[in-house]
N, C-alpha and C positions, 0 to 999 in steps of 0.2 A: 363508405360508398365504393364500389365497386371503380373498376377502368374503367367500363363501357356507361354505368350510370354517370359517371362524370363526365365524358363526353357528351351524353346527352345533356346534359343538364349544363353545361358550359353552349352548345350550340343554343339553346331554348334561350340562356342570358343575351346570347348575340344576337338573337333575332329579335327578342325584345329591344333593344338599345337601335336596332334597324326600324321599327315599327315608331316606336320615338319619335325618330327622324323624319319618318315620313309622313309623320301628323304636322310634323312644326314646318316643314319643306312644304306641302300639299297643303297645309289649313286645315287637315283631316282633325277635328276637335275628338272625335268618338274613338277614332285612333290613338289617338295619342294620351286622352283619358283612360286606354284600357291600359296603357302601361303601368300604372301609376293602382296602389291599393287606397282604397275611403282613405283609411287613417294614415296614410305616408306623409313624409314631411320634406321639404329641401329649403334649401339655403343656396340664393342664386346672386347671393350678394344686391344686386336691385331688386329682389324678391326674398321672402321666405315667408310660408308658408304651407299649408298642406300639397299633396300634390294636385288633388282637382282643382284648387285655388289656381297654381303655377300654370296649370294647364290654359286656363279660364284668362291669366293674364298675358301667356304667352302669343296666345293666340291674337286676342284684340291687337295685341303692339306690333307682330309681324304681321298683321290685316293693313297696317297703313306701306307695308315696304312694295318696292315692286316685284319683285323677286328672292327669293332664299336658295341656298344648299349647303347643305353640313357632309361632311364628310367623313367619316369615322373611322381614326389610324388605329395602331395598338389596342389591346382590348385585353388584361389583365383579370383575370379572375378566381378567387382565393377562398375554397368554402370552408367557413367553421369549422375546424375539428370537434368541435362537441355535439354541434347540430346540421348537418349535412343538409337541413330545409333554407338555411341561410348560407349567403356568398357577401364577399365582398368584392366589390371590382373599381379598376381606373381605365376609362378610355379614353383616349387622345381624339380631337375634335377639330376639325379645320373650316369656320362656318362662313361663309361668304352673304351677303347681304347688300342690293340692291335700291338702295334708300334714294330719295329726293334731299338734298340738303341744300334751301335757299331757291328749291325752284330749278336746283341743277342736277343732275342724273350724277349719285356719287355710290363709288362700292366702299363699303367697309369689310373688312377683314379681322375675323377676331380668332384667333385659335389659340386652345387652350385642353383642360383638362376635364372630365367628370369623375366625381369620386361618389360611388355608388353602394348599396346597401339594397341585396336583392333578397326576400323571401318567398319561399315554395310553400301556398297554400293550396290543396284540395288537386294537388298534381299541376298547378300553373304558377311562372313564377313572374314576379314583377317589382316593381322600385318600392322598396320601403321608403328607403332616404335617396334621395339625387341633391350632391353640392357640385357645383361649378365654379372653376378656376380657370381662370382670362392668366395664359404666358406673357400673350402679344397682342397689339392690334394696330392697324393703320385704316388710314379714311383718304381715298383720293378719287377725281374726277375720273370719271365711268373714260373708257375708252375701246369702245367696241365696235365702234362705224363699221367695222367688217361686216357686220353682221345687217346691214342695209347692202352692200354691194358685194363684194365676192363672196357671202357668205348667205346672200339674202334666199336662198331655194332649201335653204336646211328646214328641219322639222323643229319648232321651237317648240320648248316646254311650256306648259305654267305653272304659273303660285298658287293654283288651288286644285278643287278637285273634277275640274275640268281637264286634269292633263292629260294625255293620252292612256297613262300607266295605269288609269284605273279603269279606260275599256277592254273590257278581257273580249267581247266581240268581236274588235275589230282587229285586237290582237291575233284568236285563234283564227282569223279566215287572212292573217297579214301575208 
């Protein structure tokens, strides 16, 4: 591969890994299904199976949270020298999660690792294999009242695909 094809082809893996994100972040299901090829497989340690499977599961279980965001550090990635249509990569992962536990508004915090297996088919490239490694996590009562009183005039997000980020309308006339 070339300099310049490995740049592009290193940017094309980060955008994929960003598209990920923003299926599981937003509930985007169609999204976050195109990452993933038919026959891919992962290992999520509470999961394993194909990826549309993972997709399919992911989704339902962050449908009951009230909120998500993943954040995506480091981003490593390593192509085959033998076949230049395969990469491997690890990105670092900082996911925050908005749960109800007990009736009480609690964030969890889990960050960790993905260790990944990308192939380039028909010029597009996507997740063969996705495993996930948890470093840390912690779970404590939400503490964000700011966000009713000096904070209550902000533009708040959502958890699905009603956020704003997916109207380009009112983007392009903002």
């Amino acid at each position: 591969m070339t300099d310049l094809a490995t740049l592009i082809a290193k940017d094309a893996i980060r955008d994929l890994a960003s598209r990920y994100m923003r299926g599981q972040d937003r509930l985007d299901q169609a999204l976050q299904l195109a990452t993933f090829w038919p026959d891919s497989t992962t290992d999520y340690g509470i999961f394993k199976g194909s990826g549309p499977d993972f997709v399919d599961f992911a989704q339902n279980l962050l449908t009951e949270h009230l909120a998500n965001q993943h954040i995506i550090g480091q981003h490593l990635i390593e192509f085959d020298p033998a076949d230049p249509a395969r990469a491997y990569g690890e990105v670092y992962y900082y996911a925050f999660h908005r749960i109800l536990d007990d009736g009480a508004p609690t964030d969890m915090v889990i960050s960790g690792r993905y260790l990944d297996r990308y192939e380039q088919r028909n010029g597009e490239w996507r997740f063969a294999h996705r495993s996930e490694f948890v470093d840390w996590a912690r779970k404590e009562p939400a503490a964000d009242a700011i966000l009713t009183t000096d904070l209550a005039a902000c533009l708040m997000g959502r958890h699905d695909m009603q956020d704003r980020s997916y109207d380009r309308a009112w983007l392009a006339t903002a």
